[in-house]
C-alpha positions as CSV (number, residue, x, y, z in Angstrom):
1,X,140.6,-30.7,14.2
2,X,141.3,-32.9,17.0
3,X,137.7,-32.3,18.3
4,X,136.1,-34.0,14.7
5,X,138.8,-37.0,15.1
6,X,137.4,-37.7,19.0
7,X,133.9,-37.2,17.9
8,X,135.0,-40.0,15.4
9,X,136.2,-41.9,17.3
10,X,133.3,-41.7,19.9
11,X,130.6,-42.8,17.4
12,X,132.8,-45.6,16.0
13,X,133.0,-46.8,19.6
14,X,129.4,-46.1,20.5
15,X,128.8,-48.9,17.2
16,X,127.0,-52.0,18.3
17,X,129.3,-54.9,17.6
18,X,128.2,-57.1,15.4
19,X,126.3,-60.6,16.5
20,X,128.3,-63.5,16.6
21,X,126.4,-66.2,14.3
22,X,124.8,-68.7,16.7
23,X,126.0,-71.5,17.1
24,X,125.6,-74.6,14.6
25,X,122.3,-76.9,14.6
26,X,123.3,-79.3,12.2
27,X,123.4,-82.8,13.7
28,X,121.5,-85.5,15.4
29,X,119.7,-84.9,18.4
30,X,118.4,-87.1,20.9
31,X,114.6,-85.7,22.6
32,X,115.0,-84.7,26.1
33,X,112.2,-87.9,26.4
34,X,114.4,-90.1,24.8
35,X,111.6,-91.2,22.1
36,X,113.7,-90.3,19.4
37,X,116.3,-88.6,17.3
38,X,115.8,-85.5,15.4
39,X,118.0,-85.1,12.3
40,X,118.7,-80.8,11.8
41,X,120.1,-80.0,8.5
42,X,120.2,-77.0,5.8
43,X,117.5,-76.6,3.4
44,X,117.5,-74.1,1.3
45,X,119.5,-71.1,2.5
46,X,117.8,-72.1,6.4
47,X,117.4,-74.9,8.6
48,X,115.2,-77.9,9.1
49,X,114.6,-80.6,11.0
50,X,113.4,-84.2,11.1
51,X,112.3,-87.3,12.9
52,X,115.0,-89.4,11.7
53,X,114.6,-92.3,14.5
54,X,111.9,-93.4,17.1
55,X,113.1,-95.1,20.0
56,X,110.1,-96.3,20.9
57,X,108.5,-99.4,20.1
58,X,105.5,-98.6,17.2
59,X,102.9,-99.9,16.1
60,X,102.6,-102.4,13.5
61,X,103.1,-100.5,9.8
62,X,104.7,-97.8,12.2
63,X,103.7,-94.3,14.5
64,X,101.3,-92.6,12.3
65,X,100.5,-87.9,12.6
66,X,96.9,-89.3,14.7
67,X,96.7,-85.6,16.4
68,X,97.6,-83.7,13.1
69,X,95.0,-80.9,12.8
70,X,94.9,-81.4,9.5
71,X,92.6,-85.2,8.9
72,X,94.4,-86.0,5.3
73,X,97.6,-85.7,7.2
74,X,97.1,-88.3,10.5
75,X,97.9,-91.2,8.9
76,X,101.5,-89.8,7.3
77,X,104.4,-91.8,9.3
78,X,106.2,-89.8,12.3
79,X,109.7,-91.3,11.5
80,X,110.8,-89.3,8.5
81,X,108.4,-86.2,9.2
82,X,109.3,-82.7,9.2
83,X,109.1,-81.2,12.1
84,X,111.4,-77.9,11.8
85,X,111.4,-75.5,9.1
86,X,112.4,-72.0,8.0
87,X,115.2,-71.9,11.1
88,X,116.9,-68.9,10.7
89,X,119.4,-67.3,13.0
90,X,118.2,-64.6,15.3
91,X,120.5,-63.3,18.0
92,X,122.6,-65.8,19.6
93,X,120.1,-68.7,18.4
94,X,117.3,-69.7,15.9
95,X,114.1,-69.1,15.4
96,X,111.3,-70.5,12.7
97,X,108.6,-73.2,13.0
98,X,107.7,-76.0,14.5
99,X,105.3,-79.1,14.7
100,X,104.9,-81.4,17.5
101,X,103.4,-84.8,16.5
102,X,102.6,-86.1,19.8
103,X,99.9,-83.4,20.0
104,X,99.2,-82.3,16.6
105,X,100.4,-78.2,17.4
106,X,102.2,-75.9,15.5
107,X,104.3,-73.6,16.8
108,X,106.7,-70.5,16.8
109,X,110.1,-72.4,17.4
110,X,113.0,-70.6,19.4
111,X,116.2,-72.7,19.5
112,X,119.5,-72.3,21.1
113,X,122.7,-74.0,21.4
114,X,125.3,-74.5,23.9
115,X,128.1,-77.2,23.8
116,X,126.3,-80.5,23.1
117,X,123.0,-79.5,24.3
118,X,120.1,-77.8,22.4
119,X,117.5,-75.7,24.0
120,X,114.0,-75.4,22.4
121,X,111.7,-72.9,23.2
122,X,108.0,-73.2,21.4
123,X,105.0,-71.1,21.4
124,X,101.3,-71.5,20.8
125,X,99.8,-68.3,21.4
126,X,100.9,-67.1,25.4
127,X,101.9,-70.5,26.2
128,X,105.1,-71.7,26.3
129,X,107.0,-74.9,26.9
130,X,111.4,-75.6,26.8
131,X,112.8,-78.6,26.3
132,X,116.4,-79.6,25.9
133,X,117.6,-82.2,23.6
134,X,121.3,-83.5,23.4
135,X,123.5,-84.1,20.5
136,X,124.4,-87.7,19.2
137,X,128.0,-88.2,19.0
């Protein structure tokens, strides 16, 4: 009898615990450039995000997509434009999509965060690139 209860025992223990939910996204971010602010919010039952401010002086009429893939879409405004989308948490972070306006790629996203700082990882194929963004008080 007391051999079931340790056997029990050991295969409750053995259990993976289960994954703390990452850490919130919601906020303002500022780009580890400093060319603008990215607003992250729920949409849906995920997580989006968008250019809600450039810090950079535009263009008359304002930045336009000019390197979107996509020719019907490069002269769509950059401030306002989704640029996150389907963020769901995976692990101890996020992961979804992603498009980067300054060179008209999308990519698998991969973001993390810790404290007031924001880790992004994004993919195009093999190639990589991280950036770190922090959060507007």
């Amino acid at each position: 009898m007391i051999h079931r209860y340790m056997l029990a025992l050991a295969a409750f223990v053995a259990l993976p615990a289960s994954a703390a939910a990452p850490a919130s996204l919601t906020g303002r971010w500022k780009t580890d450039d400093g060319k603008g602010i990215v607003a992250m919010a729920p949409c849906g039952a995920k997580m989006c995000g968008r250019i809600a401010e450039l810090l950079i002086k535009e263009p008359a009429g304002g930045q336009r997509d000019e390197r979107n893939p996509d020719k019907s879409k490069r002269t769509r405004k950059v401030e306002g434009l989704q640029i996150y989308w389907d963020l769901a948490p995976h692990g101890d972070g996020w992961k979804g999509e992603g498009y980067s306006p300054e060179d008209g790629r999308y990519y698998k996203a991969h973001l993390r965060v810790k404290g007031n700082k924001l880790t992004m990882k994004g993919c195009v194929a093999v190639f990589c690139r991280t950036v770190t963004w922090t959060r507007m008080a």
